[in-house]
N, C-alpha and C positions, 0 to 999 in steps of 0.2 A: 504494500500500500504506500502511496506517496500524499505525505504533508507539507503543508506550508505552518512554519515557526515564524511568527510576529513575535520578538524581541526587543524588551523596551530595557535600555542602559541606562541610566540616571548616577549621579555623583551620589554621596550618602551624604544625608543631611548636615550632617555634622563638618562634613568638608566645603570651604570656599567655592563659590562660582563663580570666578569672573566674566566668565561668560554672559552668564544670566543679569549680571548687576549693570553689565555694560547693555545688552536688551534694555534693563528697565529702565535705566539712565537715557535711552534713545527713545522711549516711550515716554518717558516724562518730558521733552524735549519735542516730543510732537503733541504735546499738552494732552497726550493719552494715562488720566491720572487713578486711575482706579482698575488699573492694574495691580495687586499686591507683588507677590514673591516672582522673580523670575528663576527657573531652572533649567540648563540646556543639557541635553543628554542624547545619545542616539538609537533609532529604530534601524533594525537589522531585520531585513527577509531572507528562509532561510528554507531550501526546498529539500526535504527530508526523505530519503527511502526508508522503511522498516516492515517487519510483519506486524510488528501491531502498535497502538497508541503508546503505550508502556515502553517499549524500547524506542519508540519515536524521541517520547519525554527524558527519557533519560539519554541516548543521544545531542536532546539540546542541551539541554542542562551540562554534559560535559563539557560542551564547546561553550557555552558561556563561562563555566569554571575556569579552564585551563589555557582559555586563548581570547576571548572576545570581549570580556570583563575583568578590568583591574580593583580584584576584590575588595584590596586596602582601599582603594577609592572611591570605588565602584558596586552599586545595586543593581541587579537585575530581575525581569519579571516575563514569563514568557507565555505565550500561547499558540494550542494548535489547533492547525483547522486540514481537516481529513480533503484531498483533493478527489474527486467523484470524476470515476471515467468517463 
């Protein structure tokens, strides 16, 4: 069976964005004021072969562990969606 993994990256709260601060700072600046917090992080698609959902999920889950999220700094949250012949 083949899956598509939507993988969302995000910094952990607890770590700096300058990313995000420099957005909200460009948003305040176009007098866009009621914006709260900005976060910038990254979606990754992710086209999965397995026999079944369990090994799909766990497949991602590795690749997020061991290469596509830097844990110390980095959260991640994933989902999957079964592709229909």
């Amino acid at each position: 069976m083949k899956y598509i993994a939507h993988i969302d990256i995000m910094p952990q709260k607890e770590i700096l964005d300058p990313q995000g601060k420099a957005v909200k700072l460009g948003l305040h600046n176009l007098h866009i004021d009621s914006v709260g917090d900005v976060r910038i992080g990254k979606h990754i698609r992710l086209e999965v072969e397995a026999e079944s959902t369990d090994k799909a999920n766990s497949i991602v889950d590795t690749a997020c562990r061991q290469l596509l999220a830097n844990l110390i700094m980095e959260e991640y949250t994933f989902s999957l969606e079964e592709i229909k012949a």
